[in-house]
N, C-alpha and C positions, 0 to 999 in steps of 0.2 A: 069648808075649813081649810087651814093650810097649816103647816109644820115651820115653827124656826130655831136657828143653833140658837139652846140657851148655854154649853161651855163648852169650851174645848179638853177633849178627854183626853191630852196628848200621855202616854206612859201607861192607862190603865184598860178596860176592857171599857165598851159603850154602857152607858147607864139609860134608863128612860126620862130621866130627870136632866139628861142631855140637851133634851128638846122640847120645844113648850107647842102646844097646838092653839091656835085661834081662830074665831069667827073670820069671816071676811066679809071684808064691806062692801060697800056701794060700787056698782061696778064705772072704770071712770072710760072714757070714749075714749075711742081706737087715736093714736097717732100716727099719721101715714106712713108706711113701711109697715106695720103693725098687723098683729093675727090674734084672734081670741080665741082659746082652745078648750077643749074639755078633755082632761086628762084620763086616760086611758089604760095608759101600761106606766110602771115605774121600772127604771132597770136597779138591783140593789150590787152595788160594785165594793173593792175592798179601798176605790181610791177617795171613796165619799169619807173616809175616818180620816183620810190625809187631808181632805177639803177643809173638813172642819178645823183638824192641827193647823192649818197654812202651811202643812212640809211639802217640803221638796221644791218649791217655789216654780215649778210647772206649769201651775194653773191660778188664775183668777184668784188672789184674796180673797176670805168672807171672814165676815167680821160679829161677832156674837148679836143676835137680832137679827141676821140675816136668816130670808127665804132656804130653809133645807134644800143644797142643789141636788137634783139627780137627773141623767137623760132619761126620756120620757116619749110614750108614742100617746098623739091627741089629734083630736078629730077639730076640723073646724068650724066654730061658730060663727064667726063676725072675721071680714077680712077686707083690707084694704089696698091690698094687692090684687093684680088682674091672675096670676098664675095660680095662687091658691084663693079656691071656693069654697061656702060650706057644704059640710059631710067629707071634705077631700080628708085623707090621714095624712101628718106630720110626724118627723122625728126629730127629738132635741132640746139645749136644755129648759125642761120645763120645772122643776123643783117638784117638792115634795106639797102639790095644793090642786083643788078639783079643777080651777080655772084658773089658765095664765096668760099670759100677753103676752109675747113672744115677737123679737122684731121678724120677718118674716126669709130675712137674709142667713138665718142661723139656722132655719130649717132643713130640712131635707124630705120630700114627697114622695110616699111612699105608693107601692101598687095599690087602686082598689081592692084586695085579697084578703077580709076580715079574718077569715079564716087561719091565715097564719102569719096578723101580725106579731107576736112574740118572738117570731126567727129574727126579727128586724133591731132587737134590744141584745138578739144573740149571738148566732150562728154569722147573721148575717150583718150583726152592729158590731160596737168597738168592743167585742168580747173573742168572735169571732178573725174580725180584722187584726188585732194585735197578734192573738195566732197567724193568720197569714202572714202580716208584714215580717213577723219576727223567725219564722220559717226562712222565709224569702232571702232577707235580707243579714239576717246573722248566721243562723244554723247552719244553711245550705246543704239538705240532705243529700245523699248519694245511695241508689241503692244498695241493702245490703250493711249499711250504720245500723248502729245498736244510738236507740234515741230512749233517754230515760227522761220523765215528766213528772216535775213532785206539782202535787194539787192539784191528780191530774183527774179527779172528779168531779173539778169545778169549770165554769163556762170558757174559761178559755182552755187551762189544759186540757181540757178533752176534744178540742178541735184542732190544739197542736199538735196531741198523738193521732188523731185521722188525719191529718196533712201529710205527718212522716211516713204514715202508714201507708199512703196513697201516692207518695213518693218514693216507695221499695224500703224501708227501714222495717228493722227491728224494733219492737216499741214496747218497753216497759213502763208500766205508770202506778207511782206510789202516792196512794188515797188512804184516808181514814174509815174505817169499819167494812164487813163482808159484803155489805151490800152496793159500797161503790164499787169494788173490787171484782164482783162478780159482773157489773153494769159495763166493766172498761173492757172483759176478756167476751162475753156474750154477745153485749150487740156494737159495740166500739171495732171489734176485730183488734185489742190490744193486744200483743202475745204472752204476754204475763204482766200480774198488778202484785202489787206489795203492801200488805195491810202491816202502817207503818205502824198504826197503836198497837198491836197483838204479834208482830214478827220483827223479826232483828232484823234492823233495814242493811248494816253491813253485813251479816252473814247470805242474807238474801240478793243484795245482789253480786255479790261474789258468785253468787251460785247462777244467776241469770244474764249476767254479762260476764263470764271467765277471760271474754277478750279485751275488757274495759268498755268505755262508753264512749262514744263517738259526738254524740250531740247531749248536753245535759240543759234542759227547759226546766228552769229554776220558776217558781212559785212561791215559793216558802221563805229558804234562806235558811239561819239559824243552823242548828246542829245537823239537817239533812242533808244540807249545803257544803258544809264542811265531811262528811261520809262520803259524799258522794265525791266531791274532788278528789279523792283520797284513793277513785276507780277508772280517774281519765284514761281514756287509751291516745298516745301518740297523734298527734294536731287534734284532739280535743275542740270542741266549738261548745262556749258554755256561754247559753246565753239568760241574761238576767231579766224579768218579766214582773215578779211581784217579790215583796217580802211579808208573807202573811206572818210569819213569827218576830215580826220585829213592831204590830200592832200594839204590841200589850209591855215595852220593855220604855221605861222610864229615861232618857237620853239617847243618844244616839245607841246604834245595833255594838256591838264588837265586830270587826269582821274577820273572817273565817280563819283559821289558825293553819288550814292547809294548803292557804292560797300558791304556794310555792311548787306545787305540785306541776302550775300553771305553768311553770318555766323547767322541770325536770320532762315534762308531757309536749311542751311547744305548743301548748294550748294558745286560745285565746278568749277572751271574756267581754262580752258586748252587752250596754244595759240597751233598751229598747223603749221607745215611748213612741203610741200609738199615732199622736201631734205630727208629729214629721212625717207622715204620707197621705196626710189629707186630698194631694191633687191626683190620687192613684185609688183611689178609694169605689170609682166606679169601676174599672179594671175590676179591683180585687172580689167586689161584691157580685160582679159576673160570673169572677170563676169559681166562687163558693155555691150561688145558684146551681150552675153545673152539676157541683160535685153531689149537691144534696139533691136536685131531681133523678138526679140516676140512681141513688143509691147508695154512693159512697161514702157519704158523708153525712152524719145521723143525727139529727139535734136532738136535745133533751132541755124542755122549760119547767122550770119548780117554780109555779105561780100560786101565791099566797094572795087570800081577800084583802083590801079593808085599806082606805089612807089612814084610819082609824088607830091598824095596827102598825101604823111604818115603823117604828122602831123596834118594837120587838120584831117583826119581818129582819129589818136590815142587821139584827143582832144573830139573827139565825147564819148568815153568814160566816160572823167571824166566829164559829162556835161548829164550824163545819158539817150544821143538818142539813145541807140542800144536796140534791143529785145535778150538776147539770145548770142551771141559768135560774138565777133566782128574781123571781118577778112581783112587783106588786099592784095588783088588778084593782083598779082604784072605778071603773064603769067601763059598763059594756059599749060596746058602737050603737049609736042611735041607727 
């Protein structure tokens, strides 16, 4: 079976009537360059709702009747390349369906390591990577920064505050309910979390940065976005990565009322997209390796069964029940 966009939900929350599922046909012969896959892993991302919108104009149009995109780890069946064989693993985009053809050039070949392909959609895929590059190349930690992280219980905040972490920061990270909260200070090594549904997220961090914030790794947007501007500390580095509050708001966001701060602070504000360090990408995935063989650095996958269920899966996201990298386990490795 495979999934396709039956509307674009632009303004409101994901519906299941979003998506229609169908049989699949007859399988048709490889075209040279080409690889036949059997889907494996699904990654469930907050940029698949924008895929469907057409916003931001980033990525690849899809157009209502199109294949559900998602990146995807699959094993190979049929190949007409010499470099990939069958049983080798692939990552890439494969969409939301058991079997896909995939040109073979948009792949990327992964270690024989069944064992922990899902770091691969994580830690150590564009969840992961966005955290590096945007560490890297906006934040620019310095020991001793106070770095705050909203949504920073989902797959990529929480490998931005173990970068900062690991980089001598201070790391505060503002998640929904106790039990993210307790996951970022236990085994994260965050130094305090902010349970933003149950705690006054301005009085709170007044009370955990008294010096301001140093680095602010936005996720959200919206009302936290604006609180939180409103605690820069002097040359501020705020950098923009997601807007999860601006999924469900009918036209464009407003944006933030205390953007001015930016100029009383000598801040500055850099948006990030992952695209742009494509050619730095093995670099980066080495030194995340590293960090996660020793120790330093801790992944956490919230894999869910079922292509069956991909929507409701991919709706748990923006509803904030996953800890960690949310996956959809669609078959085992042959």
């Amino acid at each position: 079976m495979h999934w396709r966009i039956a509307a674009r939900p632009r303004g409101r929350e994901l519906r299941i009537d979003d998506f229609t599922a169908h049989d699949d046909g007859p399988r048709e012969p490889l075209q040279p360059g080409e690889v036949r896959l059997r889907t494996l892993l699904l990654s469930c991302d907050p940029a698949q709702k924008g895929w469907m919108e057409n916003a931001g104009g980033y990525a690849a149009p899809t157009n209502v009747g199109d294949i559900m995109p998602a990146t995807g780890i699959g094993q190979v069946v049929e190949s007409t390349v010499a470099e990939l064989a069958p049983g080798d693993f692939v990552a890439g985009p494969l969409g939301w369906r058991h079997e896909a053809v995939v040109a073979a050039a948009l792949l990327d070949e992964l270690p024989p390591d069944r064992d922990h392909l899902p770091r691969h959609l994580g830690a150590l895929g564009g969840s992961g990577l966005t955290a590096y590059f945007g560490m890297a190349t906006a934040a620019h930690p310095f020991p001793g920064d106070t770095l705050v992280v909203t949504g920073a219980g989902g797959a990529v905040g929480s490998v931005a505050g173990q970068i900062g972490r690991i980089g001598g920061c201070r790391v505060i990270g503002i998640a929904g309910g106790p039990a993210k909260c307790r996951w970022l200070i236990d085994e994260l090594g965050f130094d305090a979390a902010i349970d933003y549904k149950s705690q006054d997220l301005k009085a709170m961090i007044t009370e955990h940065a008294p010096g301001g914030i140093d680095i602010l790794w936005d996720n959200v947007g919206g009302d936290q976005l604006d609180i939180l501007l409103g605690r820069l500390a002097l040359g501020a580095r705020v950098v923009l990565c997601g807007g999860i509050a601006r999924y469900e708001q009918p036209g464009r966001p407003a944006g933030p009322s205390n953007y001015f701060n930016l100029v009383f602070r000598r801040a500055t504000m850099t948006g990030i997209l992952l695209t742009d360090h494509k050619a730095d990408f093995p670099r980066a995935r080495q030194r995340l390796a590293g960090w996660i063989d020793s120790g330093r650095l801790h992944t956490r996958e919230d894999i869910a069964d079922g292509l069956e269920n991909a929507p409701q899966i991919l709706m748990r996201l923006f509803r904030g029940d996953n800890i960690g990298k949310l996956l959809i386990r669609v078959a085992d490795p042959l």
